[in-house]
C-alpha positions in Angstrom: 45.7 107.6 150.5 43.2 109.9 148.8 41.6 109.8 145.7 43.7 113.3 145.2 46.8 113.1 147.2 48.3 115.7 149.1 51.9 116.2 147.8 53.8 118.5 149.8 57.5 119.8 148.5 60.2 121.0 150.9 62.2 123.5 149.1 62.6 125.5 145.9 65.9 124.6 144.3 66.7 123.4 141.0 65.3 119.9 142.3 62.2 121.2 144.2 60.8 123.4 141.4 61.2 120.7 138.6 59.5 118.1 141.1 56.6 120.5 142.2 56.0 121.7 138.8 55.8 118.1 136.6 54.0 116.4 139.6 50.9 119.0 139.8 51.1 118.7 136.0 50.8 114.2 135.8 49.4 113.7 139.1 46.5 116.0 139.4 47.0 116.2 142.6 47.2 119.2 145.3 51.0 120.0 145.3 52.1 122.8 148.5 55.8 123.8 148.1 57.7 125.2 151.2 60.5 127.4 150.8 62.5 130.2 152.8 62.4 132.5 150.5 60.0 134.0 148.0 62.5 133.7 144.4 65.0 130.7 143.3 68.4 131.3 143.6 70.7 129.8 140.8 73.4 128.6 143.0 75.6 127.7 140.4 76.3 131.3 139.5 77.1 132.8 143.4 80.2 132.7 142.3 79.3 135.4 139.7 77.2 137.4 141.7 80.6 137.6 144.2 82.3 139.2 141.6 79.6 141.8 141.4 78.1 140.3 138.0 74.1 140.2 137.4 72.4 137.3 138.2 68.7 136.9 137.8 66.5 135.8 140.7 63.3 134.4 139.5 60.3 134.8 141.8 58.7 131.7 142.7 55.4 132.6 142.0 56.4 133.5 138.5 57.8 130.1 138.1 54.6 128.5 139.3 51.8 130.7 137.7 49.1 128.5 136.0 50.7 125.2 137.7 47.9 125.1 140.8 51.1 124.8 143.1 50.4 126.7 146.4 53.7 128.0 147.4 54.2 129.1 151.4 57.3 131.1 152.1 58.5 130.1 155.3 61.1 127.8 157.2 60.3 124.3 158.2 61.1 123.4 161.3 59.9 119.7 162.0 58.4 117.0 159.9 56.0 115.2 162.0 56.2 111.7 160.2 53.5 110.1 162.6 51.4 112.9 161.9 51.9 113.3 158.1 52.6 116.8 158.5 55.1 119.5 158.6 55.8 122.5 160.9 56.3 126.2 160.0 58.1 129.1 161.8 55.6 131.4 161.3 53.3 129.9 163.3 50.4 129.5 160.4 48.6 126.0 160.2 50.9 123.4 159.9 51.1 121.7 156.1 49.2 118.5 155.9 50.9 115.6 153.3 49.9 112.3 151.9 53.3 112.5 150.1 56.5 114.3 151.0 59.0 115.9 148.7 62.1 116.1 150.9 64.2 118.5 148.6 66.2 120.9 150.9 69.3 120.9 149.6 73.2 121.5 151.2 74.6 124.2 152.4 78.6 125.3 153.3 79.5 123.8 156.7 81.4 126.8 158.5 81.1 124.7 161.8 83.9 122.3 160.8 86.7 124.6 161.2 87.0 127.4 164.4 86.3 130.5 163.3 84.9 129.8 160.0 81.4 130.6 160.9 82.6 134.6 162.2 85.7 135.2 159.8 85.0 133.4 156.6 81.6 134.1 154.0 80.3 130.6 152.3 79.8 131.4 148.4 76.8 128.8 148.5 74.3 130.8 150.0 73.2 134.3 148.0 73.6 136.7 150.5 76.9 135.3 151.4 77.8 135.5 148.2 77.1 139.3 148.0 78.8 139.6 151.0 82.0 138.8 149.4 81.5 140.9 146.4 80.9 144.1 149.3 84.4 142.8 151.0 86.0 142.8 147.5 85.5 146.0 146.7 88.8 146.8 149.2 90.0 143.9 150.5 93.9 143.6 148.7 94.1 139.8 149.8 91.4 137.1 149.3 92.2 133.2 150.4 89.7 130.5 149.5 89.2 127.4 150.8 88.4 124.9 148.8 89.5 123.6 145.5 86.1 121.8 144.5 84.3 122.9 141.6 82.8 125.9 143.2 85.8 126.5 144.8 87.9 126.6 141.4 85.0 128.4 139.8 85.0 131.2 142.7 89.3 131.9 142.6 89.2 132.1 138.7 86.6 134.3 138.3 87.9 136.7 141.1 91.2 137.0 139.7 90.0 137.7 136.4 87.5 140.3 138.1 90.3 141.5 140.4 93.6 141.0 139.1 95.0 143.7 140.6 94.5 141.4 143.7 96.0 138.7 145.5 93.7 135.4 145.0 95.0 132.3 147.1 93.9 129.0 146.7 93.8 126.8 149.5 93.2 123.0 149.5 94.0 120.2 152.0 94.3 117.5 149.4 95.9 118.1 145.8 95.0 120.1 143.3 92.5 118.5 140.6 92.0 115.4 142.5 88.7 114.7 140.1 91.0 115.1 137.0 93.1 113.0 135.0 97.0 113.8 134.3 95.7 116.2 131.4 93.0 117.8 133.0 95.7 118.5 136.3 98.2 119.9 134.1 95.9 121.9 132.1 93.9 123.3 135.8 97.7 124.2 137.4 98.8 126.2 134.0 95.1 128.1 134.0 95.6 128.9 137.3 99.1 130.1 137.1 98.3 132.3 134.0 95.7 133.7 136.2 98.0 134.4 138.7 96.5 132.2 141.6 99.0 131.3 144.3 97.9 127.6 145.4 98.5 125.7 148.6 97.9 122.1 148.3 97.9 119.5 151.4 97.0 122.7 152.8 94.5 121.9 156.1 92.9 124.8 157.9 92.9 124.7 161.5 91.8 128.3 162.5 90.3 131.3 160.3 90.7 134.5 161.9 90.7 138.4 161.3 93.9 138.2 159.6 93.2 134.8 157.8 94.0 131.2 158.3 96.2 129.1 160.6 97.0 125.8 158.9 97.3 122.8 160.8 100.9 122.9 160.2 101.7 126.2 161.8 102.0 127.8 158.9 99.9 131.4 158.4 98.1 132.1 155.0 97.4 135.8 155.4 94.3 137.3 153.7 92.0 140.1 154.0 88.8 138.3 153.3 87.9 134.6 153.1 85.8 132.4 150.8 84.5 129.2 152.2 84.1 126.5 149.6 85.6 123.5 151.4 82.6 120.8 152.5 78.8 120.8 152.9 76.3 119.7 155.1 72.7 119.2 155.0 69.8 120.0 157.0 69.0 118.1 160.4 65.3 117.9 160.0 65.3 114.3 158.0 67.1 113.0 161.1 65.5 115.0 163.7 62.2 113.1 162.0 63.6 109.8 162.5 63.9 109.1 158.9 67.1 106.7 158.1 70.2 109.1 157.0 73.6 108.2 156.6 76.4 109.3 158.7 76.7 113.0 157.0 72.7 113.3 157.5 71.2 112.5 154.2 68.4 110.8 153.9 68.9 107.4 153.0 66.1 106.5 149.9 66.5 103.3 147.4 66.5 102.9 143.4 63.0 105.2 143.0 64.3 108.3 145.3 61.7 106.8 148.2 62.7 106.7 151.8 64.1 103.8 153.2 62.1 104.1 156.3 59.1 106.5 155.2 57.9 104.9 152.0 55.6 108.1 152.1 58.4 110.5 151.6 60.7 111.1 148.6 64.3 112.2 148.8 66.2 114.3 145.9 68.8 116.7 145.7 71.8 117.1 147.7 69.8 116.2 150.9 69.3 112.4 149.7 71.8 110.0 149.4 70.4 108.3 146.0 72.1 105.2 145.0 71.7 103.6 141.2 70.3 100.1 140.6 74.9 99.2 140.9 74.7 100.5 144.9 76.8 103.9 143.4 76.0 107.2 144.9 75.1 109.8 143.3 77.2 113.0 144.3 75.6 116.1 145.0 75.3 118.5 141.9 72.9 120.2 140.6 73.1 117.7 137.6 72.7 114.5 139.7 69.6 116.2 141.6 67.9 116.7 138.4 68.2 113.1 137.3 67.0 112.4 140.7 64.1 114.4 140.2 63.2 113.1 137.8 63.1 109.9 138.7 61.5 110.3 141.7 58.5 112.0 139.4 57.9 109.1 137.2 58.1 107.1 140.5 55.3 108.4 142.3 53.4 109.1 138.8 53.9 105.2 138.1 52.8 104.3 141.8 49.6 106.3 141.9 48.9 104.3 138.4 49.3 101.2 140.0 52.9 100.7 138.6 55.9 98.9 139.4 58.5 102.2 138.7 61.8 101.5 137.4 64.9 102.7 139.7 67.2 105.2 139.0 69.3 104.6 135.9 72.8 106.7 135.9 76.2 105.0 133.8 78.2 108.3 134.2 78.5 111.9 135.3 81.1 114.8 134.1 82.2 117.9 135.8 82.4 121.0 133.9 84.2 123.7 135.3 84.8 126.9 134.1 88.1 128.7 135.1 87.0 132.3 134.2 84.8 133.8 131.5 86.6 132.2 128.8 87.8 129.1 130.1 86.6 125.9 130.8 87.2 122.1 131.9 84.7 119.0 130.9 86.0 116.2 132.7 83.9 113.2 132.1 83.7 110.3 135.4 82.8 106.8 136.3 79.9 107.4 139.4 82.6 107.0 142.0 84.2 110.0 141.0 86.8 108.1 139.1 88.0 110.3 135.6 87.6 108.5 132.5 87.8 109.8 128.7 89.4 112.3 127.2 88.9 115.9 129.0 88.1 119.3 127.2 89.5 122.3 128.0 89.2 125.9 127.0 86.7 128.4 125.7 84.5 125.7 124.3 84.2 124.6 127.2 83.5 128.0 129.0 80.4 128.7 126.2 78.9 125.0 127.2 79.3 126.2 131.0 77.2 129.2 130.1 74.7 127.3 128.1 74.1 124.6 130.9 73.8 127.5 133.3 71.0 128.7 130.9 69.1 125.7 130.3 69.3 124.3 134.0 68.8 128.3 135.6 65.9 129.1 133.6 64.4 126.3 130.4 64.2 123.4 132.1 62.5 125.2 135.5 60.3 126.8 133.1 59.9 123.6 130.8 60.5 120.6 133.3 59.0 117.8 131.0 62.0 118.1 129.0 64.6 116.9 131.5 62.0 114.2 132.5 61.8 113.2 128.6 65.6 113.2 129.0 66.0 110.9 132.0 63.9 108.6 130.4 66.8 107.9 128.2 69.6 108.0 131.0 
């Protein structure tokens, strides 16, 4: 490797910026970040912008002035691992790399169910998002599919946006399977006063014009539907020949390093990141930052001539909110397992927003302080 290594970052979430940002701050070195578009997206508030609300879309370039970072706005489309480089759709020069960055993220999988992909919009994805908030304006009827935090966060604030509607919540497992007894009853009485009709063990077969055929014959009937139900990654990590697991994330050990490439870093919702216990981290934005951050003071402490210390997670939480005023902290063992006592209500909904600040715009702008903070995790 070179004196001054060539880091190259693939993608410009939450993960991605914080990465790109501390590493050409302790490394020195000359850090390229790839990305498709030319402003970061805060994911975690689609479901807001579905509902017509304002959400801020910082551009990139504001985020990285005075870093160094050269940003390139375009779409990978192959990772040449013998080759230490990466290919671009635009056809400019392709983007050389001593180290790799892999931090591309998940998107909604509308290719599991028929008809998904043409009748149903994923609330992942920004323009998606704003897709749903144009069908809202007069669609009567909206199903979605999903009851996963985003898709909990999506039906609550559309009935509370909407309630002259009809909001339908469709899972195919049991409502608040995360939860404990508590936090269950408390979701099914929120979403009652809200006025949600919910279909649990509910599996989609078919989403069509009308709405969606369950696998049981049974018809859901809506005008519009949101698609919150599963995620997938990109193929590029496999199509490489780096080691993924079976749903195609890159497989990386206790520092966030590949498995196979021990020149290429995994983080985010693309990498299946596993704690010094063999737990998984699940994909979040919250995870991906500890992962980032990690995967910093791995590379920092290797280009020092370091042994770095692997990832260090005891538990996680999800915190949910269930409207503008309402809210759901449920704390978890890794494996997904409730544990503790849950909080509920409008404290609750004014922590949501406050993480959503911090995590959307301080720490992306400040990243040193979430690495200062995972040195304590």
């Amino acid at each position: 490797m070179t004196t001054t290594p060539r880091i190259a970052v693939l993608g410009a979430g939450y993960t991605g910026v914080m990465a790109a940002k501390l590493l050409a701050k302790r490394t020195g070195a000359t850090v390229t970040v790839v990305n498709n578009r030319d402003r970061f997206v805060e994911r975690m508030r689609n479901h807001q912008l579905a509902t017509g609300q304002q959400v801020r879309h910082i551009p990139l370039h504001e985020l990285f002035k005075g870093t160094g970072i050269r940003l390139i706005v375009d779409r990978v489309t192959r990772i040449d691992t013998e080759g230490r480089q990466v290919e671009l759709a635009g056809g400019t020069e392709p983007v050389g790399y001593d180290l790799l960055v892999y931090a591309l993220g998940s998107h909604a999988d509308l290719d599991a169910v028929p008809g998904a992909a043409e009748h149903a919009v994923a609330v992942a994805v920004a323009e998606q998002a704003e897709r749903l908030r144009d069908q809202m304006r007069t669609a009567g009827t909206v199903a979605v599919v999903g009851a996963g935090p985003t898709g909990l966060e999506t039906a609550t604030e559309l009935s509370e946006t909407y309630p002259d509607r009809t909001v339908r919540l469709v899972t195919g497992g049991a409502l608040g399977e995360a939860l404990s007894a508590r936090g269950r009853e408390y979701l099914h009485r929120a979403l009652d006063r809200l006025g949600i009709q919910v279909s649990e063990h509910a599996s989609v077969a078919k989403v069509g014009a009308e709405g969606l055929l369950l696998e049981d014959g049974r018809q859901v009937a809506a005008d519009t539907v949101a698609w919150t139900a599963g995620f997938t990654v990109p193929e590029l990590a496999r199509k490489a020949g780096l080691a993924v697991d079976d749903h195609g994330r890159m497989l990386v050990d206790g520092t966030l390093r590949s498995q196979s490439h021990p020149e290429v870093y995994g983080i985010g919702d693309a990498a299946a990141a596993h704690t010094r216990d063999g737990q998984v981290l699940r994909m979040g934005c919250g995870p991906g930052g500890l992962a980032a951050a990690c995967a910093v003071h791995a590379i920092t402490g290797r280009l020092a001539g370091r042994t770095p210390e692997p990832l260090r997670v005891k538990a996680d939480a999800l915190c949910i909110s269930l409207g503008r005023r309402d809210g759901l902290l449920q704390p978890t063992d890794l494996d997904g397992s409730p544990r503790g006592k849950v909080r509920t209500g409008r404290p609750v909904a004014l922590l949501k927003r406050a993480v959503l600040h911090t995590t959307g715009s301080y720490n992306l702008r400040y990243p040193s302080l979430a690495l200062a903070a995972a040195r304590q995790g």
